[in-house]
ROZA-291152 format. One record per residue (C-alpha): residue number from 0; residue in one letter; z, y, x. Coordinates in steps of 0.001 Angstrom, whole numbers, plus 524288, in hexadecimal, padded with zeros to 5 digits. Each point is the difference from the previous one (the first is absolute). Layout:
// ROZA-291152
- nr rest Z Y X
- NUM a Z Y X
...
//
This chain:
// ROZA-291152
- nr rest Z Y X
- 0 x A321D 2A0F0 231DD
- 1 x 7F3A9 80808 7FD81
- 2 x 8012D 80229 7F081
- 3 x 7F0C9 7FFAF 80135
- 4 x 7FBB2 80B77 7F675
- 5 x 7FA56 80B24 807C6
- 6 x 7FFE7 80799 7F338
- 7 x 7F5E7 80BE8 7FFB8
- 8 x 80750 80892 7F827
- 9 x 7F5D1 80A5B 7FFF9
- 10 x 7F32B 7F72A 8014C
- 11 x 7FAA4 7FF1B 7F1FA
- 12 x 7F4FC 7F802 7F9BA
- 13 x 7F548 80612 7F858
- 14 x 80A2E 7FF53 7F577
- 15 x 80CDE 804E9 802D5
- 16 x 807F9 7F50D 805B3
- 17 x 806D9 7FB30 80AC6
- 18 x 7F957 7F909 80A9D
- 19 x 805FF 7F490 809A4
- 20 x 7FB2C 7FF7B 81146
- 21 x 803D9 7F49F 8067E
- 22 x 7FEBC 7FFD7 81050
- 23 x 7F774 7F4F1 7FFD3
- 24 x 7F3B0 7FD5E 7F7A8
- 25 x 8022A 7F3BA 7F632
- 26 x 7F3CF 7F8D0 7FBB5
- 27 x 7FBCD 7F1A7 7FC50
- 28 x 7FE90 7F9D6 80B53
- 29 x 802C3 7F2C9 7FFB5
- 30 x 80956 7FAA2 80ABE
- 31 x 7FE8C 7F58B 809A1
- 32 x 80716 7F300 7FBBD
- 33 x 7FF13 7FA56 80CFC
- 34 x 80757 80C3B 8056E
- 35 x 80AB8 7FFC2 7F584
- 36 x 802FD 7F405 802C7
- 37 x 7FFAF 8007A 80F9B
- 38 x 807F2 80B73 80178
- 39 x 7F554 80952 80460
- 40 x 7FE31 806DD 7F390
- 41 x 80F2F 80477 802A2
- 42 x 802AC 7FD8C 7F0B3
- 43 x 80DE2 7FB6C 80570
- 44 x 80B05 7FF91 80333
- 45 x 8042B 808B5 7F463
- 46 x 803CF 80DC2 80104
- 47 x 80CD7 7FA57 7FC96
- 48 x 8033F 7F5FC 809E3
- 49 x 7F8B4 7F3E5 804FF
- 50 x 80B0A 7F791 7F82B
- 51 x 7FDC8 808A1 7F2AD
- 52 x 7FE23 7F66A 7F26E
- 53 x 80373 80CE1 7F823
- 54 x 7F203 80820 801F1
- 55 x 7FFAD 80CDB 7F998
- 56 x 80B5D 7FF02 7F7C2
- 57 x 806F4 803B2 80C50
- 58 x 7FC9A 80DD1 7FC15
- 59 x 809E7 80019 7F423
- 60 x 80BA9 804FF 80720
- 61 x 80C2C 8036B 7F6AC
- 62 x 7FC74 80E07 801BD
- 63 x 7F176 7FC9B 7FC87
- 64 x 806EC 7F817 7F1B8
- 65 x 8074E 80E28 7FEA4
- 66 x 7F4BF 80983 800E0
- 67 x 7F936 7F594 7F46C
- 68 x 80F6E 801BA 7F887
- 69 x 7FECC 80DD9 80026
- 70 x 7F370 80073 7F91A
- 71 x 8092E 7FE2B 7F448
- 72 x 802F4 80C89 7FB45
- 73 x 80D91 803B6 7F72E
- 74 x 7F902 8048B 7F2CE
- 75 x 80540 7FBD6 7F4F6
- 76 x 7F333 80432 7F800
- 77 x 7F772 7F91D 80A29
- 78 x 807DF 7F123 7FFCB
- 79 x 7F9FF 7F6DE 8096B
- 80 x 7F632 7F4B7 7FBA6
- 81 x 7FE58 7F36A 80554
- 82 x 7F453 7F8BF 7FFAB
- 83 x 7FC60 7F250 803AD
- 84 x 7F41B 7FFC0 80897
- 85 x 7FEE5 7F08E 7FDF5
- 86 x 7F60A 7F8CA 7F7A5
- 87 x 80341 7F780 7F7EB
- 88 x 80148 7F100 80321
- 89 x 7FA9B 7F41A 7F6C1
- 90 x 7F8B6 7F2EC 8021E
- 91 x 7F1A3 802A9 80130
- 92 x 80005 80ED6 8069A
- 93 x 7F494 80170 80805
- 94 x 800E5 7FEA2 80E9F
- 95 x 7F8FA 7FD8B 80B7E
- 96 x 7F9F9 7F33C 801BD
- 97 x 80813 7F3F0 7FECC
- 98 x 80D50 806DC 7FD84
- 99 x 8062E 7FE81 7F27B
- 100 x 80DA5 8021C 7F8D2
- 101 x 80489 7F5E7 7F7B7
- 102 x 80B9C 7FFC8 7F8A1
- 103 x 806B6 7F79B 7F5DF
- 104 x 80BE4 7FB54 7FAF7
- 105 x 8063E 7F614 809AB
- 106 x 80B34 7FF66 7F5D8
- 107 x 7FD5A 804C9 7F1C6
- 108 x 80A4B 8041C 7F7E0
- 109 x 80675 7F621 7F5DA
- 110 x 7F873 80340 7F186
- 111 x 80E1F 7F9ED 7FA59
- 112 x 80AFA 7F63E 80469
- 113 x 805BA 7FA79 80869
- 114 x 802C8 80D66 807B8
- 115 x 80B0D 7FF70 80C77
- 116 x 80E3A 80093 7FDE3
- 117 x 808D8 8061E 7F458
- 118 x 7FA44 80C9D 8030B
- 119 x 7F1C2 7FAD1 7FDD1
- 120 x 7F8CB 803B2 80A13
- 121 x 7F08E 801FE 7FFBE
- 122 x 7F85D 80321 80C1E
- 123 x 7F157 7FFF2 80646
- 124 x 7FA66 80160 80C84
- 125 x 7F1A8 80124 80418
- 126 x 7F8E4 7FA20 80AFE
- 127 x 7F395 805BD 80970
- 128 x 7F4CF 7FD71 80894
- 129 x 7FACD 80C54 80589
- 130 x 7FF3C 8076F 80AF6
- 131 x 80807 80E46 803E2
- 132 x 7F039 8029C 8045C
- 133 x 7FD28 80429 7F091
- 134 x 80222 80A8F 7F724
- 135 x 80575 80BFF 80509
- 136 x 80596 7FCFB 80D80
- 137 x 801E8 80527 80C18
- 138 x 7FA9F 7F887 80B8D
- 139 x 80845 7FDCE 80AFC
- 140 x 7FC02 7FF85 80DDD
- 141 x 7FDC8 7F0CF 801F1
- 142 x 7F630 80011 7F521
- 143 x 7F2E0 8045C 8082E
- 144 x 7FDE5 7FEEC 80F28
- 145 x 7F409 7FFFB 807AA
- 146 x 7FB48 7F302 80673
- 147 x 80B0D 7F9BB 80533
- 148 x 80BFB 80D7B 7FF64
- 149 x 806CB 806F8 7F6D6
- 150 x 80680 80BE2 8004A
- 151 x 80824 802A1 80CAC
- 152 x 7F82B 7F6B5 8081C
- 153 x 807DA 7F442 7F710
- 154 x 7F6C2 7F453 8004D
- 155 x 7FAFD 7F63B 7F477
- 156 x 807E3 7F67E 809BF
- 157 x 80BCD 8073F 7FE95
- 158 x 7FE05 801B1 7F1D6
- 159 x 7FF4B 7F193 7FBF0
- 160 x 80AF1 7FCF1 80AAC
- 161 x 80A53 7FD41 7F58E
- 162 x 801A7 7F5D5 7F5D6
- 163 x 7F4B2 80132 7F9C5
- 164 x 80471 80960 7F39C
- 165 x 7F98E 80D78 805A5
- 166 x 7FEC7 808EE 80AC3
- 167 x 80AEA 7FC90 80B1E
- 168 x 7FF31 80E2A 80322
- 169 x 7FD7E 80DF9 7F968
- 170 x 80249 7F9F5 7F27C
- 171 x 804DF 805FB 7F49C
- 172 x 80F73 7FCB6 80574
- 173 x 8002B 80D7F 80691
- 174 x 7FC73 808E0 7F5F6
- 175 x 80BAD 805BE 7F97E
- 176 x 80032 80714 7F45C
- 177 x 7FB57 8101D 8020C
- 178 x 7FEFA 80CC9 7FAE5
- 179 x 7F48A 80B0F 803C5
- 180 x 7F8C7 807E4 7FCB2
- 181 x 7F316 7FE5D 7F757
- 182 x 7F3D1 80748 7FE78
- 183 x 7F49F 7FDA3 7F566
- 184 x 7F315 80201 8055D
- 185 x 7F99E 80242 7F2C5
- 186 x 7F1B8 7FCD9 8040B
- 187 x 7FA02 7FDCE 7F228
- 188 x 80770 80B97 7FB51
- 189 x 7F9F3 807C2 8085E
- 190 x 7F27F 7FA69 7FDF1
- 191 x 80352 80201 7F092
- 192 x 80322 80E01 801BB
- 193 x 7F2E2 80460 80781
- 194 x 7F76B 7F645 7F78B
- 195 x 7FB92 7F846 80B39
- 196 x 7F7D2 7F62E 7F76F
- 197 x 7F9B1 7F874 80CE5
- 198 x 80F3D 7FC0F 8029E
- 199 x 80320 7FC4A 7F20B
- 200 x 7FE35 7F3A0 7F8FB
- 201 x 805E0 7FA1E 7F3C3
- 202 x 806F8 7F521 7F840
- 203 x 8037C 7FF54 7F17C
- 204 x 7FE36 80D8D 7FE4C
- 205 x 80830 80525 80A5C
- 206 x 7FC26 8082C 80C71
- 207 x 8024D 7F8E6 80E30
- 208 x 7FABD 7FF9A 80D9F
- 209 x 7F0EB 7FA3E 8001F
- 210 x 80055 7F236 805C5
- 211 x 7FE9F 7FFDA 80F39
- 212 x 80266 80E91 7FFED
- 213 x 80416 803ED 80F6C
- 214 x 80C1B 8094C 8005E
- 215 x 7FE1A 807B7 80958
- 216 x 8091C 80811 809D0
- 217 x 7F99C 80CD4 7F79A
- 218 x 803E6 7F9BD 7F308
- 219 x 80F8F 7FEAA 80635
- 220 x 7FEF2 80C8C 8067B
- 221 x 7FC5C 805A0 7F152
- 222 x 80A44 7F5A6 7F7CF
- 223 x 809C6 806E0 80985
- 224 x 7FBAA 80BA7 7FBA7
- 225 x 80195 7FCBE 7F106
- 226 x 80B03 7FBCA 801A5
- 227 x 80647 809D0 80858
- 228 x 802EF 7F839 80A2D
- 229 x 8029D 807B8 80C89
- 230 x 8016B 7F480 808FE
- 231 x 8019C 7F0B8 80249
- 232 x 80AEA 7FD03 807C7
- 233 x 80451 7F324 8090D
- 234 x 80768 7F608 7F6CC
- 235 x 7F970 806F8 7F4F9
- 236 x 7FAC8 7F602 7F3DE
- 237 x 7F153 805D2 7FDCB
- 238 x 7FBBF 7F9A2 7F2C5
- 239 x 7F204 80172 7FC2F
- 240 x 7FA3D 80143 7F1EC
- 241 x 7F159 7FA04 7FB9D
- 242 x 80347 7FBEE 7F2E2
- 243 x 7FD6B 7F26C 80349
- 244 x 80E6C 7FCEB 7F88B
- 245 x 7F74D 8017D 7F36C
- 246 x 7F8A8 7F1A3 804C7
- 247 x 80CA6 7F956 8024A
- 248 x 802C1 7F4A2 7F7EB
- 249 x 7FBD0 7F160 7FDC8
- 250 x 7F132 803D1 7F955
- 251 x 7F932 7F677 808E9
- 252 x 7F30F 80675 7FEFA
- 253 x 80665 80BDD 80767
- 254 x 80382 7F824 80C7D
- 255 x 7F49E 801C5 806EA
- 256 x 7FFBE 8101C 7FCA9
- 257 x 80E47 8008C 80094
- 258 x 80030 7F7D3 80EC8
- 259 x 7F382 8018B 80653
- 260 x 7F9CE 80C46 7FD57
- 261 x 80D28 809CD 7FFBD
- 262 x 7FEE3 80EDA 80564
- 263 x 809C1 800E3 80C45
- 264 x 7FFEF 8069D 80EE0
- 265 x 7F7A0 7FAF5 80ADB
- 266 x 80374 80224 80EB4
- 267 x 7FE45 80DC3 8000E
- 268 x 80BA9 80240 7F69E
- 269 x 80730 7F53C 802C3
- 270 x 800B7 80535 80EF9
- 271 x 80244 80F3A 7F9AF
- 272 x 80BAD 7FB68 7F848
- 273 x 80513 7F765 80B18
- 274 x 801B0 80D2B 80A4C
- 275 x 809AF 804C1 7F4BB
- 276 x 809BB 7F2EB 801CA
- 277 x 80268 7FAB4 7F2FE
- 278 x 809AE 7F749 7FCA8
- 279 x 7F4A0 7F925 7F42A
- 280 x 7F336 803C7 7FD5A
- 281 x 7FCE3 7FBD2 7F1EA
- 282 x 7F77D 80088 7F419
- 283 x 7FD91 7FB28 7F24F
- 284 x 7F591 7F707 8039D
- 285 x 8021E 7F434 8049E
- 286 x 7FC17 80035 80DF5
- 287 x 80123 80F81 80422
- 288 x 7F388 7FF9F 806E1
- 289 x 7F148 80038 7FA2D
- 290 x 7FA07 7F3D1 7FD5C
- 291 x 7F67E 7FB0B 80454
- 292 x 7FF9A 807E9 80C82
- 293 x 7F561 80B88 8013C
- 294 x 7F37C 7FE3A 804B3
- 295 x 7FDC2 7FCD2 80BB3
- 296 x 80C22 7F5AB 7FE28
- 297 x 7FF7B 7FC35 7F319
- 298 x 800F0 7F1A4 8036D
- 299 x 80498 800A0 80E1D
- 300 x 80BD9 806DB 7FF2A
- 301 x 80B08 7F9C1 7F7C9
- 302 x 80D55 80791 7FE9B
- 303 x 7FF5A 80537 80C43
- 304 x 80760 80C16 7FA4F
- 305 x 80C49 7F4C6 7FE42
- 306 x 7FDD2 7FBD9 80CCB
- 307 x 8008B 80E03 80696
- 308 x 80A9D 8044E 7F83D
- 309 x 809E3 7F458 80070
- 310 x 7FBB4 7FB6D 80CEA
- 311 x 7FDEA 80C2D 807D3
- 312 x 80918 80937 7F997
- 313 x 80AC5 7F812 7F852
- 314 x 7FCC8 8075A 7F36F
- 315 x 801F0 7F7D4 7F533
- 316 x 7F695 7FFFB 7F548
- 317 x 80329 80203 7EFE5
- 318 x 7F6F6 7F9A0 7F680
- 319 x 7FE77 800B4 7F0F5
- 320 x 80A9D 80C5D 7FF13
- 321 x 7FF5D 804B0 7F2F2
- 322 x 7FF5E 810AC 80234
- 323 x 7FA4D 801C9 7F166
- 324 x 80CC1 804B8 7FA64
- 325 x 804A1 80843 80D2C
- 326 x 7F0D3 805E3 7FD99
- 327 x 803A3 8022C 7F192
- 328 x 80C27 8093B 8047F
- 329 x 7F91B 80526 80A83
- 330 x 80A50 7FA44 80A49
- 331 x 7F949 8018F 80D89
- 332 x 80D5D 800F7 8071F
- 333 x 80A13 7F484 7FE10
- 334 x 80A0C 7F9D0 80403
- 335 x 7FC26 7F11E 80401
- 336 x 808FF 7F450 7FE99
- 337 x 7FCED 7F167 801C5
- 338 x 8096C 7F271 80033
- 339 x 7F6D9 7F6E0 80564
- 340 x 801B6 7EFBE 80083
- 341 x 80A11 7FD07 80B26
- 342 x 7F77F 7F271 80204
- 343 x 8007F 7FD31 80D1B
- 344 x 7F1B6 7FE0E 80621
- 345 x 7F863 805ED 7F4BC
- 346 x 7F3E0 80841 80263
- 347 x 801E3 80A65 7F4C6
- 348 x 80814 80356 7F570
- 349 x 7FC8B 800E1 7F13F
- 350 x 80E0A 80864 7F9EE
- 351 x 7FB04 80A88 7F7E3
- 352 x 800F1 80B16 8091D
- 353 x 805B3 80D27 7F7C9
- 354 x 80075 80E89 7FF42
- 355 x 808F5 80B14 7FE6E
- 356 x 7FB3C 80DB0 7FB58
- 357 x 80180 80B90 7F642
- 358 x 7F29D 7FE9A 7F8D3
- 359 x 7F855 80D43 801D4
- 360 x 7FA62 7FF73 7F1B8
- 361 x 807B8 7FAF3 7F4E9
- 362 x 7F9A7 7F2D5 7FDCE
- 363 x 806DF 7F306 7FCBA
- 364 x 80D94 800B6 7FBCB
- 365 x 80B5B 7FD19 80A3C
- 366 x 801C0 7F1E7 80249
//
């Protein structure tokens, strides 16, 4: 398995850093839906096996979950942190369109008597109508296809072949829970640090990516770079920081900012990340790539960075990961674990995903 950075170890940039070649050129070229879905654009069978539901989590082998364990080092002045990379969920969050999480009691609890039995028992229970598409949530592979196939050549037929609850095949049923490894790509940090005002917009005060901005491959070559990040590997988690977490919430006047007009990758870096076989590509924002699409799409193109990731390459896709407080401790290296929803058939997974590190700068205390 090519582990897809050709790393020039003495090609610099004008300033000193490290610069990543790839054999083939990557740009944004859109691709032929006609010839994904006929076969001729040879976007399957996968890379691992015309029967594969698993995708790219394939890639974290027990030896893959080991190199993440070992990131953990045996200081006892240095304790590890963990931090939950989930946002928070609450009846009126924005979302994309129609999608909404509602909760309430089903069964309140008793304000006074009668309570159950001798030992007086008191209980309550909630109820919901939402989706696992909200939040922070990882989508799986039966979420996006293009025209009529998903990922593996799996059909909408097959899909809806089942009783009607979700996807017959590559639903949520065969992800099991996993531990990798994690890198930050700290993209506003990086824009922060050399005062890059074009890339920088703000909201109550407080610095984050301009809306629409396009990450580029440059700005991931340089976050890698900040960060000290020698290399993505296959099965690695690569999560990516705009500062959108600081719009999260259920202000309904941000919805349209927060939704529709978020910085993210195109093509270009979605097809550059793609070569290096992660496991999830994911950001803060809720989508992971720029919306609208650049000119000459804007309008044209919708999510076709989902499509080419999930479809083509089986790379699941992270959205709304809160990286502020790995950012704050200057954790670009982590170790990555996730428990998603066993629910047979869904198309993603909304568990608050969670790292593992020894903070590099003595912020927050130890939960």
């Amino acid at each position: 398995m090519n582990k897809a950075i050709i790393s020039a170890s003495a090609l610099l940039l004008s300033c000193v850093s490290t610069t990543y070649v790839s054999a083939q050129p990557f740009d944004d070229e859109p691709f032929d839906p006609i010839a994904v879905e006929d076969g001729s654009a040879g976007w399957f069978p996968s890379i691992y096996g015309p029967n594969d539901q698993l995708g790219a989590l394939n890639e974290i082998t027990p030896q893959k979950t080991l190199e993440a364990l070992r990131l953990i080092k045996n200081n006892r002045n240095k304790p590890p942190k963990t931090y939950n990379l989930g946002e928070i969920m609450e009846p009126g969050i924005n979302a994309f369109g129609s999608r909404v999480y509602d909760q309430v009691y089903s069964s309140p609890p008793n304000l006074a008597p009668p309570y159950t039995g001798d030992n007086h028992l008191n209980g309550t229970e909630e109820s919901l109508n939402s989706t696992y598409q909200i939040a922070t949530q990882v989508d799986g592979l039966p979420h996006i296809g293009v025209r009529s196939v998903f990922y593996n050549g799996f059909t909408a037929q097959n899909l809806i072949d089942g009783d009607g609850s979700g996807a017959d095949v590559i639903g949520q049923e065969f992800v099991d829970p996993f531990i990798t490894r994690g890198v930050l790509l700290d993209v506003l940090g990086v824009k922060i640090a050399n005062n890059e005002t074009a890339a920088l917009g703000e909201f109550d005060g407080t610095t984050i990516l301009a809306n629409s901005y396009r990450i580029t491959v440059e700005d991931l070559q340089e976050a890698m770079d900040f960060g000290d990040i020698d290399e993505i590997r296959p099965g690695d988690v690569v999560v990516i920081r705009t500062g959108w977490s600081y719009l999260y919430g259920t202000d309904p006047s941000l919805k349209n900012r927060y939704t529709y007009e978020e910085p993210g990758i195109y093509l270009r870096e979605a097809r550059w990340l793609a070569q290096f076989r992660p496991a999830i590509i994911a950001s803060d924002a809720p989508a992971l790539e720029v919306l609208p699409a650049p000119a000459p799409w804007s309008g044209l193109q919708w999510f076709p960075v989902h499509q080419l990731l999930l479809v083509k390459h089986g790379i699941r896709i992270g959205e709304a990961f809160n990286s502020e407080e790995l950012a704050a401790d200057e954790v670009y290296e982590f170790v990555f674990f996730y428990t998603p929803q066993r629910a047979k058939g869904a198309t993603a997974s909304n568990t608050a995903p969670a790292a593992l590190a020894q903070p590099n700068f003595n912020g927050p205390a130890n939960h």
